[in-house]
C-alpha positions as CSV (number, residue, x, y, z in Angstrom):
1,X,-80.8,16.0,-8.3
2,X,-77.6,14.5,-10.4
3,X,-74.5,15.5,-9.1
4,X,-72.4,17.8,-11.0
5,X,-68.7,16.2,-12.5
6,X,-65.7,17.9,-11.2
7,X,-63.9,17.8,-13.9
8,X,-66.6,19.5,-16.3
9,X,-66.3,22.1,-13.4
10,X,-62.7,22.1,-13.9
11,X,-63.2,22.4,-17.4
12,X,-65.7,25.0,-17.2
13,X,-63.4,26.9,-14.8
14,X,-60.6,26.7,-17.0
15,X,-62.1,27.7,-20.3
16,X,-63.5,30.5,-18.2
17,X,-60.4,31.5,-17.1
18,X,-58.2,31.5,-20.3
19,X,-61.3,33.1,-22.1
20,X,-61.1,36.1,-19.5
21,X,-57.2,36.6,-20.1
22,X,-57.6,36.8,-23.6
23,X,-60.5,39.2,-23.6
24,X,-61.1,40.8,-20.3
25,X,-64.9,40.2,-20.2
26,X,-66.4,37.3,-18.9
27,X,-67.7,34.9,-21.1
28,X,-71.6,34.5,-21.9
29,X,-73.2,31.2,-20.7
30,X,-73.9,30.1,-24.6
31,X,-70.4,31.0,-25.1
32,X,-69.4,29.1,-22.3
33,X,-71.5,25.8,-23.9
34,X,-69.9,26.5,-26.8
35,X,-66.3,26.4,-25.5
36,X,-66.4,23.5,-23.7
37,X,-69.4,21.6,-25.8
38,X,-72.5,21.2,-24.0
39,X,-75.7,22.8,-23.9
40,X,-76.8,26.2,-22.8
41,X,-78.6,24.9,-20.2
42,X,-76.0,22.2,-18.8
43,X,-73.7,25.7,-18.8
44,X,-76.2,27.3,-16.9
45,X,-77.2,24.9,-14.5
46,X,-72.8,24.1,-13.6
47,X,-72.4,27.8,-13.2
48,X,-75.3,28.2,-10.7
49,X,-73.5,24.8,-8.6
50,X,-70.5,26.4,-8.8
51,X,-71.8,29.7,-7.7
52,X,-73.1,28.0,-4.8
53,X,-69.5,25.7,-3.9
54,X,-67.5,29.4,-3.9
55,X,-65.7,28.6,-7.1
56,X,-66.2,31.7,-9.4
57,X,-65.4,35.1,-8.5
């Protein structure tokens, strides 16, 4: 398995976290991909990684 970048985590994270203070609700994974331009899947396969490293809530 690759490993995952930090700082696509860190991009993830943040895009995650300004999207949440603008609309409290969570973001979608395909809006996610969108936001920080990469595929669905990429999205989905960062968030389960850092799921797993404790970093979302």
């Amino acid at each position: 398995m690759r490993s995952k970048s930090q700082q696509l985590m860190n991009e993830i994270s943040a895009y995650v976290d300004q999207y949440y203070s603008e609309r409290h609700t969570a973001p979608s994974v395909n809006e996610i991909a969108k936001g920080v331009g990469i595929a669905k899947t990429t999205s989905y396969r960062y968030l389960v990684a850092m799921n797993d490293l404790g970093m979302l809530r």
